[in-house]
Every structure is written in structure tokens, then in C-alpha cells.
The first five atom37 places (N, CA, C, CB, O) and aatype in JSON, in Angstrom:
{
  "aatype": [20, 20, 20, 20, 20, 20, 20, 20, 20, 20, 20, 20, 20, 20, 20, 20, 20, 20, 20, 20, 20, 20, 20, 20, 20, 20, 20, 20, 20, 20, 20, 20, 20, 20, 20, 20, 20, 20, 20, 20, 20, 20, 20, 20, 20, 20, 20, 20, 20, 20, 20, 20, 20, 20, 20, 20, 20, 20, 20, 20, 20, 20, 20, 20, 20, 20, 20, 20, 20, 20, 20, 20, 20, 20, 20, 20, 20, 20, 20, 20, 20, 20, 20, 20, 20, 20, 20, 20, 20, 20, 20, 20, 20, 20, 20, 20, 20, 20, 20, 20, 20, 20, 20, 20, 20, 20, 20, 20, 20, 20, 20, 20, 20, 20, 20, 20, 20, 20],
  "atom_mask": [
    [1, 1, 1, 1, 1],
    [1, 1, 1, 1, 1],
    [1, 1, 1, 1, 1],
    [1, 1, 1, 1, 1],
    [1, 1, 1, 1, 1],
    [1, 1, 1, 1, 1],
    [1, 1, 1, 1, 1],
    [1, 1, 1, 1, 1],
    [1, 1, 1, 1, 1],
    [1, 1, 1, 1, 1],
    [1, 1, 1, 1, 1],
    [1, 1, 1, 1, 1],
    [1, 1, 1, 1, 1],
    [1, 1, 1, 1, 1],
    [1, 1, 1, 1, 1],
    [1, 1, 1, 1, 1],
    [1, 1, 1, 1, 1],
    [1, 1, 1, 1, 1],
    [1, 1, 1, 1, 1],
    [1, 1, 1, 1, 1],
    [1, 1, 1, 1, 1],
    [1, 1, 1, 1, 1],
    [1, 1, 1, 1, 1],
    [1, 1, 1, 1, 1],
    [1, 1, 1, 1, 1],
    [1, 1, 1, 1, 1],
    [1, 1, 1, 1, 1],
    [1, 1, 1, 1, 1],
    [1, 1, 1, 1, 1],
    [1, 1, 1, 1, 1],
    [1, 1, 1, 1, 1],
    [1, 1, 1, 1, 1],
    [1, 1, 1, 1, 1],
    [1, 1, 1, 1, 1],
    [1, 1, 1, 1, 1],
    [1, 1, 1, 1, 1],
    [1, 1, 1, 1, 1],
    [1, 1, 1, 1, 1],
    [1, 1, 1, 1, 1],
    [1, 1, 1, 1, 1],
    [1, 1, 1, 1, 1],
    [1, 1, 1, 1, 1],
    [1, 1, 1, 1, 1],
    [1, 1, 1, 1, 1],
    [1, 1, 1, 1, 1],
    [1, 1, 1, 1, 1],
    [1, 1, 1, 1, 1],
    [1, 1, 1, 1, 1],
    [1, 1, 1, 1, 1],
    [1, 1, 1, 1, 1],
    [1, 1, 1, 1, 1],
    [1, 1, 1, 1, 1],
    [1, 1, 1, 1, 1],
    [1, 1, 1, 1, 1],
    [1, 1, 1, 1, 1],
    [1, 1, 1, 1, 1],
    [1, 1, 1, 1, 1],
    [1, 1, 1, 1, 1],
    [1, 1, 1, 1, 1],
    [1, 1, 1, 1, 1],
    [1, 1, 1, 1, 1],
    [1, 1, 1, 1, 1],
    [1, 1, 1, 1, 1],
    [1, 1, 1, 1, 1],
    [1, 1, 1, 1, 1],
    [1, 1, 1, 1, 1],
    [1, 1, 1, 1, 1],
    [1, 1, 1, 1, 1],
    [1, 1, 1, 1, 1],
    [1, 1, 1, 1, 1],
    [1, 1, 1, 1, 1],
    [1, 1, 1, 1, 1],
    [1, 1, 1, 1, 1],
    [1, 1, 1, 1, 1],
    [1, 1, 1, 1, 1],
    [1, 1, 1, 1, 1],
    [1, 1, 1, 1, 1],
    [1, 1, 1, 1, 1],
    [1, 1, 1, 1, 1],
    [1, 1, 1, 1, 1],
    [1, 1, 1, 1, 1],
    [1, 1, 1, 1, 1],
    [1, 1, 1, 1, 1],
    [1, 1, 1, 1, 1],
    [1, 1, 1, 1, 1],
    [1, 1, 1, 1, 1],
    [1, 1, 1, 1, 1],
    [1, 1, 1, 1, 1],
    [1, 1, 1, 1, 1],
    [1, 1, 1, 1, 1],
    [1, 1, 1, 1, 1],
    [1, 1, 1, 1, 1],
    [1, 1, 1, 1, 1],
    [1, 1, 1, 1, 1],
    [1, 1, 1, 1, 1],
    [1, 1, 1, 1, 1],
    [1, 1, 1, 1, 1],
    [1, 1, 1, 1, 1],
    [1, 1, 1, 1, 1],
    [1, 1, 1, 1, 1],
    [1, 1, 1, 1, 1],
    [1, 1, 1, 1, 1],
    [1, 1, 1, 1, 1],
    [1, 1, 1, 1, 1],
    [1, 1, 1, 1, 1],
    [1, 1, 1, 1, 1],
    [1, 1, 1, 1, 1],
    [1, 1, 1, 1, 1],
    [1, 1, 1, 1, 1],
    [1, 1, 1, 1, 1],
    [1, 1, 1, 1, 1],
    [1, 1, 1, 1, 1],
    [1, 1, 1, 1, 1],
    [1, 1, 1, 1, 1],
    [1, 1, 1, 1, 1],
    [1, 1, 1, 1, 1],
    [1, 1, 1, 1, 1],
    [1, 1, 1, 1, 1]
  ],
  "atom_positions": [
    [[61.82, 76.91, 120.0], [60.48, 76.63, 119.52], [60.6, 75.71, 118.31], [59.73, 77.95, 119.16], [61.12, 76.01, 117.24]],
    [[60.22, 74.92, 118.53], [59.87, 73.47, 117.43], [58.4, 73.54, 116.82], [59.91, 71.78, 118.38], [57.38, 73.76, 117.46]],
    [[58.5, 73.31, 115.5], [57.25, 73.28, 114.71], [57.04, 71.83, 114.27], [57.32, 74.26, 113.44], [58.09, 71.2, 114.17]],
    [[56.0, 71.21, 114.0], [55.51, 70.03, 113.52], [56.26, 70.09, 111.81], [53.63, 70.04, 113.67], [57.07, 69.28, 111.35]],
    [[55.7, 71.27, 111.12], [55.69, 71.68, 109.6], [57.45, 72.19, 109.38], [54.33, 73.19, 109.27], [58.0, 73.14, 109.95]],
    [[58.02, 71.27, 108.42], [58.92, 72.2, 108.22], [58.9, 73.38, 107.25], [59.82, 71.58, 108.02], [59.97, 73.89, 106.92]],
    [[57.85, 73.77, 106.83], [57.91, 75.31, 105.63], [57.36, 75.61, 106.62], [57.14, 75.66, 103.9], [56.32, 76.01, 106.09]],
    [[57.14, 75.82, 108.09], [57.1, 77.18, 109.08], [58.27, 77.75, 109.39], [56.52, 76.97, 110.42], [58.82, 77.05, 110.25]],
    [[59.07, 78.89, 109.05], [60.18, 79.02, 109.4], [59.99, 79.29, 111.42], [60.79, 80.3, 108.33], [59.01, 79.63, 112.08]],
    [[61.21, 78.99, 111.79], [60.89, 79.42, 113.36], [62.06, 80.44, 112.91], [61.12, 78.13, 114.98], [62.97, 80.49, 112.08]],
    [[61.34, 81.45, 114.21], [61.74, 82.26, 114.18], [62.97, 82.12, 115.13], [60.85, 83.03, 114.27], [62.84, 81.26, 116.0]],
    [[64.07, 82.76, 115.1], [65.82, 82.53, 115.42], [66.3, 83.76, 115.8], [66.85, 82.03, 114.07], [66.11, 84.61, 114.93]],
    [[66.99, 84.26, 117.07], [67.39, 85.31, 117.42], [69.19, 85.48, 117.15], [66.84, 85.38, 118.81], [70.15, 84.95, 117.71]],
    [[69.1, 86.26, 116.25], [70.71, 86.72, 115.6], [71.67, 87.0, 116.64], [70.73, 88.17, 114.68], [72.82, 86.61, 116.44]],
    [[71.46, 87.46, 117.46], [72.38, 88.2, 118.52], [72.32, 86.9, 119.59], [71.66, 89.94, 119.21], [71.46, 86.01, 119.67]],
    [[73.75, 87.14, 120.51], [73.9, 85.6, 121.31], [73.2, 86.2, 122.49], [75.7, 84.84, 121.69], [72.14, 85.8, 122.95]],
    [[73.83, 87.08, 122.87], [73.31, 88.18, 124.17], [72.98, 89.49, 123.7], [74.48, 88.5, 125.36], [73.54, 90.4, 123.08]],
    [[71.81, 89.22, 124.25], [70.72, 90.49, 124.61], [71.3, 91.71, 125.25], [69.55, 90.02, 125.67], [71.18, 92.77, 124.64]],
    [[71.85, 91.68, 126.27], [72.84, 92.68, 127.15], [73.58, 93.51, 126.12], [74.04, 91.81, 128.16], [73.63, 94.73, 125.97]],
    [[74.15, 92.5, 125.44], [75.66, 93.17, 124.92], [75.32, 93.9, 123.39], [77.07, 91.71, 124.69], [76.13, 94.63, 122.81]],
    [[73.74, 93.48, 122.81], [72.98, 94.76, 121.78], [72.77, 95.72, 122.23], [71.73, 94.63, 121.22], [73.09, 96.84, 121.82]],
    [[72.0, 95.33, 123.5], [71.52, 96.91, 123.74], [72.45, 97.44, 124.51], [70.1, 97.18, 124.48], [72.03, 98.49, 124.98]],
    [[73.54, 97.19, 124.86], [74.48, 97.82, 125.27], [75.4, 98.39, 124.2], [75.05, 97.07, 126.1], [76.18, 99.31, 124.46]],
    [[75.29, 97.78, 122.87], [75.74, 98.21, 121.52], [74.86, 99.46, 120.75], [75.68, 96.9, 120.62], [75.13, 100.26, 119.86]],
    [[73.64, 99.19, 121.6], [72.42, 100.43, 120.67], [72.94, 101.84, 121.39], [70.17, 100.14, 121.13], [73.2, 102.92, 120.86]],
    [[73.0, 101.31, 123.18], [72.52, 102.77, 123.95], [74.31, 103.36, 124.4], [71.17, 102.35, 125.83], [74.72, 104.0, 125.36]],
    [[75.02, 102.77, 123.2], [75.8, 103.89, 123.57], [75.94, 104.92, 122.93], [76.8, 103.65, 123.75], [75.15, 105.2, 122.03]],
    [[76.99, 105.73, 123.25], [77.34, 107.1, 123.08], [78.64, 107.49, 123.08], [76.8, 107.8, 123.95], [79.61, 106.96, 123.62]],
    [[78.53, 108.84, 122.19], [79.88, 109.25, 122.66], [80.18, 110.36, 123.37], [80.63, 109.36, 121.72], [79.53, 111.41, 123.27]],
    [[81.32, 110.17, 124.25], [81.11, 110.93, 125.72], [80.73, 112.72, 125.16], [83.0, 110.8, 126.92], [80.3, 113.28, 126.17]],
    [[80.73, 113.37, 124.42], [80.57, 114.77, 124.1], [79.1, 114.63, 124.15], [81.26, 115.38, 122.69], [78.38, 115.56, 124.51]],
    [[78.55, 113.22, 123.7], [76.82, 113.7, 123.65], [76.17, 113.3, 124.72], [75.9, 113.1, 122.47], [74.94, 113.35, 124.68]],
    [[77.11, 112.63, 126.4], [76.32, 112.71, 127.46], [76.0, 114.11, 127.8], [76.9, 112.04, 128.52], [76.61, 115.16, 127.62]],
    [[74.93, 113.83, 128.31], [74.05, 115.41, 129.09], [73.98, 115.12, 130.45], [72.2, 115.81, 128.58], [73.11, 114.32, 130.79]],
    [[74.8, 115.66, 131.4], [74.12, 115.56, 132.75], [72.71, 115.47, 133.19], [74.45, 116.48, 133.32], [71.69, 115.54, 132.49]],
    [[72.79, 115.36, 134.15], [71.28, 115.25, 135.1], [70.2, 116.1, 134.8], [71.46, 115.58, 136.61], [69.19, 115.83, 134.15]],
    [[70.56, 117.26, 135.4], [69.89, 118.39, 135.49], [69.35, 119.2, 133.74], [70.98, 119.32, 136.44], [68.61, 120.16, 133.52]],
    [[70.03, 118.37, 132.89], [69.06, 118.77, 131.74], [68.31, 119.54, 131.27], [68.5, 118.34, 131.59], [68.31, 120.6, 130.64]],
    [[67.13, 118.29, 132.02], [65.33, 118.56, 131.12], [65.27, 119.37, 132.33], [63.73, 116.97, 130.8], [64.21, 120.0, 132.31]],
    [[66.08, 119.68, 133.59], [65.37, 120.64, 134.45], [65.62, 122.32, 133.99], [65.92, 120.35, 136.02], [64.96, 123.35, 134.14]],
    [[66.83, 122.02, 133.42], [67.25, 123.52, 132.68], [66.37, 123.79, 131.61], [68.79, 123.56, 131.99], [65.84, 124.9, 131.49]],
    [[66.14, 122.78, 130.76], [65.13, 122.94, 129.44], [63.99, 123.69, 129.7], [64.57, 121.61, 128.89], [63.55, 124.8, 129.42]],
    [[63.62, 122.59, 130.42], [61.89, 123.08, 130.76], [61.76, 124.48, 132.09], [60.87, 121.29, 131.62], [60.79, 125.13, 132.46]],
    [[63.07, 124.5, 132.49], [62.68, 126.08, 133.24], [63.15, 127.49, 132.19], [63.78, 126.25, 134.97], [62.74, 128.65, 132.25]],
    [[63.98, 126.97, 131.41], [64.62, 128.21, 130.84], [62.88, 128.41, 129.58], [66.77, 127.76, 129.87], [62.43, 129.45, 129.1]],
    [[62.53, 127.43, 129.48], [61.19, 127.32, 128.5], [60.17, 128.16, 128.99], [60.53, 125.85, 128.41], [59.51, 128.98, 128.36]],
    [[60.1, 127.71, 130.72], [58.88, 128.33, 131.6], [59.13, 129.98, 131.39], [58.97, 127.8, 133.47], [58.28, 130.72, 130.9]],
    [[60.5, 130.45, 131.86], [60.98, 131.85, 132.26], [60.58, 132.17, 130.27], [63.15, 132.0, 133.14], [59.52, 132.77, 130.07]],
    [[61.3, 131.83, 129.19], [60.95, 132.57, 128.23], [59.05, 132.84, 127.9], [61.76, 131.85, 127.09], [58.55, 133.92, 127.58]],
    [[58.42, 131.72, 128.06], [56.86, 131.85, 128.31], [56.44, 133.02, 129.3], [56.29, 130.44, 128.94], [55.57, 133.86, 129.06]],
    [[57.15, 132.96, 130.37], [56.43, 134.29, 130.65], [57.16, 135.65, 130.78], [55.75, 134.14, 131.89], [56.69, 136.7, 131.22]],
    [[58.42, 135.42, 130.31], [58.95, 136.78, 129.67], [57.95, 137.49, 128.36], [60.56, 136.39, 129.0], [57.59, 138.66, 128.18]],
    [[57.72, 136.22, 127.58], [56.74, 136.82, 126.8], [55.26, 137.6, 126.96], [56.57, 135.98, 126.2], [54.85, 138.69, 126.55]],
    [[54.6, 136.45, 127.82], [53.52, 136.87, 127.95], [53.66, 138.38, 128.93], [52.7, 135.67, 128.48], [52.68, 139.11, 128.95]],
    [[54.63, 138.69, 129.55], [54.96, 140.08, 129.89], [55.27, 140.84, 129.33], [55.58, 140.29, 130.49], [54.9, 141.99, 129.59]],
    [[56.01, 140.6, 128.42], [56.09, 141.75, 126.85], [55.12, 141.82, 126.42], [56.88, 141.45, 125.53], [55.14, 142.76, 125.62]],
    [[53.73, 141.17, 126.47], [52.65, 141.13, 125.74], [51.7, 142.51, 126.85], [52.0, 139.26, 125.6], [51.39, 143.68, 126.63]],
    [[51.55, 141.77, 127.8], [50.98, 142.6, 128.7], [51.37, 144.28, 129.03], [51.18, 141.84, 129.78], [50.52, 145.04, 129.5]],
    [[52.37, 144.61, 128.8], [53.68, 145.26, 128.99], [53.23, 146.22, 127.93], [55.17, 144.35, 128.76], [53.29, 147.44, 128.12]],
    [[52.53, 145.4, 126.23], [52.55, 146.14, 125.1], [51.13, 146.95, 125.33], [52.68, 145.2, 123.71], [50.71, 148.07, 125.01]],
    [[50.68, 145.98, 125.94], [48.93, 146.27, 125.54], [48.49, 147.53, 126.65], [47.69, 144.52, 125.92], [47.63, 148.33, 126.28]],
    [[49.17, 147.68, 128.11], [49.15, 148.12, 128.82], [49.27, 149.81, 128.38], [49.89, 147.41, 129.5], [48.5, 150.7, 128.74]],
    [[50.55, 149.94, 127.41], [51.44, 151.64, 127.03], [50.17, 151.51, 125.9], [53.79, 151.8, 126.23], [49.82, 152.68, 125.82]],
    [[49.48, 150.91, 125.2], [48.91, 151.27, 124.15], [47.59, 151.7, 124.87], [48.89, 150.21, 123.04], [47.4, 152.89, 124.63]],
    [[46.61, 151.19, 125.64], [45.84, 152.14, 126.58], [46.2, 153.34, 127.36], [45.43, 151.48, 127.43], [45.31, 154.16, 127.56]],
    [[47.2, 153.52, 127.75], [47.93, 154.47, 127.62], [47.72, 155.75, 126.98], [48.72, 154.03, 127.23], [47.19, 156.84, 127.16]],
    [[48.44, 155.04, 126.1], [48.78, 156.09, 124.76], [47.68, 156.45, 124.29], [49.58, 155.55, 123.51], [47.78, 157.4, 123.5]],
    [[46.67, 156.07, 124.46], [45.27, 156.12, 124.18], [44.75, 157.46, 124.92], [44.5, 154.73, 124.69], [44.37, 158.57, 124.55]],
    [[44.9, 156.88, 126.02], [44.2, 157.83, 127.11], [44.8, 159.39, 127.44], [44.27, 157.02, 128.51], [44.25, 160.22, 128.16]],
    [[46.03, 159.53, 126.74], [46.54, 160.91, 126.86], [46.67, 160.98, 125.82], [47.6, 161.34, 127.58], [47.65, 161.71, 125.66]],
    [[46.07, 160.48, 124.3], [45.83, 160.87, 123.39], [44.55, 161.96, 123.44], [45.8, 159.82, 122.71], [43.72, 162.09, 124.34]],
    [[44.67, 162.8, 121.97], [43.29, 163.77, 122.0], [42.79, 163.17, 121.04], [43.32, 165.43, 121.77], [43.15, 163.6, 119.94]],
    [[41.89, 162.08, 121.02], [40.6, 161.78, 120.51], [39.99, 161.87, 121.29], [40.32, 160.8, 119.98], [40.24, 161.87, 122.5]],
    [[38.36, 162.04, 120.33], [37.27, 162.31, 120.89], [36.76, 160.62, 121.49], [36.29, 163.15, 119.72], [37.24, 159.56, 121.1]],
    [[35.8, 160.77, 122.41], [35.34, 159.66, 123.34], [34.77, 158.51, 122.25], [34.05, 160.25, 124.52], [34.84, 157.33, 122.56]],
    [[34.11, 159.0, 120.71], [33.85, 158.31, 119.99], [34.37, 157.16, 119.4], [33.66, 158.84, 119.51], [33.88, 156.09, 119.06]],
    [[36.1, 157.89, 119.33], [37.23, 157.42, 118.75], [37.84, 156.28, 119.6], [38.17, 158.54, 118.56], [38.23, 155.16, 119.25]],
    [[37.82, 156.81, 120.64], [38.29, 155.84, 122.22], [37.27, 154.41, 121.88], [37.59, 156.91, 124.27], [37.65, 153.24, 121.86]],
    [[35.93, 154.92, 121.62], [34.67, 153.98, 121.94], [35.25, 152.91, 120.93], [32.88, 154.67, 121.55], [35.55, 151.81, 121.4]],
    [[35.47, 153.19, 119.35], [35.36, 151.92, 118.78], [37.12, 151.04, 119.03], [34.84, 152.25, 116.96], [37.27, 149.82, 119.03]],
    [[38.26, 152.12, 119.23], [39.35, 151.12, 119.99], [38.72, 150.35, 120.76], [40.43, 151.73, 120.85], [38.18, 149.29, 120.47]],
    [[38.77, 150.88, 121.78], [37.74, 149.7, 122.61], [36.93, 148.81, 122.61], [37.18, 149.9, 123.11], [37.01, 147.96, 123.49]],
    [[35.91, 148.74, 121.65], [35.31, 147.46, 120.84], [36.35, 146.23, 120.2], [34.51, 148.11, 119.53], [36.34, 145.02, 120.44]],
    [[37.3, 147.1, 119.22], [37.68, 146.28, 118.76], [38.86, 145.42, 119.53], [37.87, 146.78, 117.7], [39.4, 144.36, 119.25]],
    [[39.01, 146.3, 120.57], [40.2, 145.41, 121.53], [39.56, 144.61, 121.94], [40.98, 145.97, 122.75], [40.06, 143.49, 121.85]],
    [[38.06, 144.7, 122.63], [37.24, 143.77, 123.49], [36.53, 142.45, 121.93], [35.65, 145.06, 124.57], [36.76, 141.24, 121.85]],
    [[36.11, 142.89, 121.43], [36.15, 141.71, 120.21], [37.27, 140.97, 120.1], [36.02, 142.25, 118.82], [37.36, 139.84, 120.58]],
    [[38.33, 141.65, 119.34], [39.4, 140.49, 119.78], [39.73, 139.75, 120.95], [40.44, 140.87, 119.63], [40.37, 138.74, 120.68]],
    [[39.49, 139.94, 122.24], [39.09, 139.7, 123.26], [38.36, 137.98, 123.5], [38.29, 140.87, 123.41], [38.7, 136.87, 123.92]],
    [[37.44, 138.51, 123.07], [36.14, 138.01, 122.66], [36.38, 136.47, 121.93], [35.41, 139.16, 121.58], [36.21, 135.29, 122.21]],
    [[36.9, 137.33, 120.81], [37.1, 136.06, 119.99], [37.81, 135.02, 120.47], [37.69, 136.31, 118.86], [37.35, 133.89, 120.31]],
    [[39.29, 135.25, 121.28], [40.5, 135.05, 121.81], [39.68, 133.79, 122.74], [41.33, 136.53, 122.6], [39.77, 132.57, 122.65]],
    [[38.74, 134.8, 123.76], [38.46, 133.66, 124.28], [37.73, 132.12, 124.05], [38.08, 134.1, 124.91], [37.76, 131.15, 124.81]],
    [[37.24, 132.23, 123.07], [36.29, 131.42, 122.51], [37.12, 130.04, 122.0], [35.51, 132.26, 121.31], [36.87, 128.85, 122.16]],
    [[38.32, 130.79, 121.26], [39.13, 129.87, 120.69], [40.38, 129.28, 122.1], [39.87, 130.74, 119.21], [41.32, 128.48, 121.98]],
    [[39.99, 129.91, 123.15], [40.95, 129.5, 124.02], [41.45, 128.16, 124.05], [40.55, 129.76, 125.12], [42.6, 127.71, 124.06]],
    [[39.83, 127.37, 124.09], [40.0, 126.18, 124.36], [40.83, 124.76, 123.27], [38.67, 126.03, 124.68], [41.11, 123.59, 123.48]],
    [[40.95, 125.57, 122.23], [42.07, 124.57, 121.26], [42.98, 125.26, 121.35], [41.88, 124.21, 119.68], [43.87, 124.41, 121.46]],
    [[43.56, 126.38, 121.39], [45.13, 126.86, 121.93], [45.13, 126.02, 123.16], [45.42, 128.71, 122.35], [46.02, 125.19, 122.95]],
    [[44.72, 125.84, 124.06], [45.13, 125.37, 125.32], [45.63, 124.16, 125.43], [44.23, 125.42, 126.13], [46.5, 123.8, 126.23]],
    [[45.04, 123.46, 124.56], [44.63, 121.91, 124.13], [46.07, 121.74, 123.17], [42.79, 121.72, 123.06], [46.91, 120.87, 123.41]],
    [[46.17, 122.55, 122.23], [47.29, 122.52, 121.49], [48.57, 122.68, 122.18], [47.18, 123.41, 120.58], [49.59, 122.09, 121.83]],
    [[48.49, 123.52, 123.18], [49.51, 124.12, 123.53], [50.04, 123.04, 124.93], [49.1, 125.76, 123.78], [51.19, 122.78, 125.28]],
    [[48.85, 122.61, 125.48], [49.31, 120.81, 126.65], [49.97, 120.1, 125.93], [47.98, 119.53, 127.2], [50.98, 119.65, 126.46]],
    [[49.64, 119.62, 124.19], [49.92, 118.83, 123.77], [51.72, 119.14, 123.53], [48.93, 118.61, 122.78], [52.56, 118.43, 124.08]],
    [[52.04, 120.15, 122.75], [53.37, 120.61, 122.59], [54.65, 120.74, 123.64], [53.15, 121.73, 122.18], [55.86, 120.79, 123.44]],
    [[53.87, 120.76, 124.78], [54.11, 120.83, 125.9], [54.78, 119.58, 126.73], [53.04, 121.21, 126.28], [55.74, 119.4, 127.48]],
    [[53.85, 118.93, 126.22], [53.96, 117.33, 126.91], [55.39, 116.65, 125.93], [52.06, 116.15, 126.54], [56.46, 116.31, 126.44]],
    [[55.0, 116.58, 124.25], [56.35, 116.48, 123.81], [57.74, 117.55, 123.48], [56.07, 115.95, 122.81], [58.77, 117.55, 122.82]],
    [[57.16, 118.22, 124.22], [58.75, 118.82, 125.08], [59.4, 118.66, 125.47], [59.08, 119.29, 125.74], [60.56, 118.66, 125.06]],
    [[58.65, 118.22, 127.31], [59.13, 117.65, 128.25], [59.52, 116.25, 128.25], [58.42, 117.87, 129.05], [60.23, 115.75, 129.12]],
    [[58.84, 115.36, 126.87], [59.38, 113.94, 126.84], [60.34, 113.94, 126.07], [58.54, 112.9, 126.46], [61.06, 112.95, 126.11]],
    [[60.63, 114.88, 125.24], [62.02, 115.44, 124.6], [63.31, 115.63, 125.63], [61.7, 116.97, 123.94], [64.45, 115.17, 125.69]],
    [[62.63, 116.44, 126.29], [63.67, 116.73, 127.3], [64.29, 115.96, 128.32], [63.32, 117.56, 127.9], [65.39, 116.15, 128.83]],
    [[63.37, 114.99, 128.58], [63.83, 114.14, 129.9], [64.65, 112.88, 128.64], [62.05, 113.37, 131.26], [65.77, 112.35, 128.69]],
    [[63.75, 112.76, 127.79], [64.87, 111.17, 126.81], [66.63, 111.96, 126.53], [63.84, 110.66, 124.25], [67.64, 111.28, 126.3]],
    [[66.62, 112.89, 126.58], [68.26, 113.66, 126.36], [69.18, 113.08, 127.22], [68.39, 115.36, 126.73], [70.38, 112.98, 126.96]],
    [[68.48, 112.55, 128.59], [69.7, 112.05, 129.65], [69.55, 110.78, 129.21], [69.56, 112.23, 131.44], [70.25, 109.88, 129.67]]
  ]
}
């Protein structure tokens, strides 16, 4: 690229070949290649702990009705547990929709975490 003006600097590419930078950027050293299968291990061992959890969760809430129900309180006592489980409930759901939203988003740079590793 030729300019008319000489106080335009033109702009000049440092490197002779292109190939042989980015073949200088994207290497590595062999301990930090990752096979293939990776982001497939990542993101399943991710999936299985997600719903290991949410089964410990379910799992908790389940023995605590329970424990409730062969407890000796009176029906009164039962009544406001029960409110306040269903309020939290309640609330839970309302706010679903930005956990969900939050939780696609975290999600997404996960998985683009995971797949740039190979």
C-alpha cells in the first residue's frame, strides 16, 4: 500500500509468514495436549454432578416431609410448615426465570471453555 503523503505512515507487517506465527502462537507443550473426548468428559461429568445434586436436594426435602408426618405435632403445626415450604416455593418460582437465564448463560461459557481445551 502506497500513500500520496509521506507523514501517513503505511502500515508494514513484521512477520515474513503468516503460517509460521501462528504456528509459533498455537503451540504447545505435549503435557498440555488434551485428547478429543475432553469437553465430552467435562460437560458429562458436569451433567451427572447437576443431577446428583438436584437428587440430594429432592432426596432432602422428601425425609423432611417425612419426618414431619410421623412427627407428633398438632395439624396446626404441620399447617404453617407447609405454608412456609409452599411460600418458598412460591417465591422460587417467580425468580425462576433469572436463575434460568443465569444459569444458560454459565452454561454456555462452560461448554465454550470446554471445547477451546482441545
Amino acid at each position: 500500500m502506497t500513500t500520496n503523503n509521506p507523514e501517513i505512515p503505511v502500515p508494514v507487517s513484521l512477520s515474513k509468514d503468516d503460517e509460521e506465527e501462528t504456528g509459533r502462537k498455537s503451540w504447545m507443550p505435549a503435557w498440555a495436549k488434551l485428547p478429543k473426548w475432553t469437553p465430552t468428559a467435562l460437560i458429562g461429568s458436569a451433567c451427572f454432578l447437576l443431577a446428583f445434586a438436584a437428587y440430594n436436594a429432592l432426596n432432602i426435602i422428601v425425609r423432611l416431609l417425612l419426618a414431619l408426618h410421623e412427627s407428633s405435632i398438632p395439624w396446626w403445626g404441620a399447617f404453617w410448615v407447609y405454608t412456609f415450604i409452599g411460600g418458598a416455593l412460591f417465591r422460587a418460582s417467580k425468580e425462576f426465570a433469572a436463575w434460568s437465564g443465569a444459569a444458560k448463560n454459565r452454561w454456555g461459557v462452560f461448554t465454550r471453555w470446554a471445547k477451546s481445551l482441545v
